[in-house]
C-alpha positions in Angstrom: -37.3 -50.7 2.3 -34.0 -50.3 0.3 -35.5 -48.9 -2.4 -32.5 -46.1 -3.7 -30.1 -47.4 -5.9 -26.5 -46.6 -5.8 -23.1 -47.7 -7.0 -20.2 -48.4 -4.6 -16.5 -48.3 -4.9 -13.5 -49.0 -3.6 -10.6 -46.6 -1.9 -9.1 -46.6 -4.9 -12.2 -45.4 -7.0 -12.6 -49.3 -8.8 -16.4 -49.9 -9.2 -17.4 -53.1 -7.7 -20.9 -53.3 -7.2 -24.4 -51.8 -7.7 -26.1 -51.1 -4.2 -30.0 -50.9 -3.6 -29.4 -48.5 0.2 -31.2 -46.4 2.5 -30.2 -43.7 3.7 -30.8 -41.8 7.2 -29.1 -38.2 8.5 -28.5 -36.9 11.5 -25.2 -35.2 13.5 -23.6 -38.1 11.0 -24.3 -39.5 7.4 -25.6 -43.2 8.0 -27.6 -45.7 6.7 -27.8 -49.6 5.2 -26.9 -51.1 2.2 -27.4 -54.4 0.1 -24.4 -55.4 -2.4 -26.4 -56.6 -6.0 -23.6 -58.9 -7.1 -21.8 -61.5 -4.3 -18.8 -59.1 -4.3 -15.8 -59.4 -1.4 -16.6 -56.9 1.4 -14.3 -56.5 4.2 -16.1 -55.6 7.1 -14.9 -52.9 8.6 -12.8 -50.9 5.9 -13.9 -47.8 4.0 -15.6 -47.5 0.4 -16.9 -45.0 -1.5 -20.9 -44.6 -2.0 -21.8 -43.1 -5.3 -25.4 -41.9 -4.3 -29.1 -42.3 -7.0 -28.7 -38.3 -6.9 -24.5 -38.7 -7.9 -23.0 -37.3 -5.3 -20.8 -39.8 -3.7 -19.4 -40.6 0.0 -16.7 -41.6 1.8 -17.9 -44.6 4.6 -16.8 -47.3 6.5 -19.4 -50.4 5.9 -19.6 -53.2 8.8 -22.0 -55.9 8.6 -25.1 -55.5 9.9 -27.0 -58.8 9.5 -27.5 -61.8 6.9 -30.7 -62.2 4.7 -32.6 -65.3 6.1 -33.6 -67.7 3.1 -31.6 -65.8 0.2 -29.6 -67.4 -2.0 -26.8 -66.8 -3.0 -27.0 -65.4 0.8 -26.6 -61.6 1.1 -25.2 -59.3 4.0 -27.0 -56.2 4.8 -24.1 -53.7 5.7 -24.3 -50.3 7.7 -22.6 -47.8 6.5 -21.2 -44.7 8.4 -19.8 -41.3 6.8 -19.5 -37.6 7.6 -20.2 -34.0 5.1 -18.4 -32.7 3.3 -19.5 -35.2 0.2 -17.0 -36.8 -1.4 -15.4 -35.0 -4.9 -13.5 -36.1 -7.3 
């Protein structure tokens, strides 16, 4: 299901976690992510995406749902964005 990997950063460009993600296009940029490391994620707030193919995005993540019988227990997070791709 979440089979692309990814890296994802913080507003200020600070890696803080690799990402296994899916992602879905439409009118917007969307899709669902799972954090590899138990990393602080503040639901609602924006991040940057650094996609398997390198090009990176700039999305807002809310949590989507919890992992049943994971441990440590992992969110699965939705993230929205909008073209152009983020560049450095």
């Amino acid at each position: 299901m979440f089979t692309l990997k990814g890296k994802l950063y913080n507003e200020e460009e600070q890696f803080m976690t690799k990402v296994n993600y899916r992602l879905l296009e439409g009118y917007t940029l969307w899709g669902e992510l799972i954090p590899l490391e138990d990393k602080p994620i503040c639901d609602g707030s924006d991040y940057i995406i650094e996609l398997q193919n390198s090009r990176k995005i700039k999305c807002c993540l809310q949590v989507y749902s919890q992992r049943p019988m994971s441990i440590p227990a992992r969110h699965v997070y939705r993230f929205t964005g909008t073209y152009p791709v983020y560049i450095n």
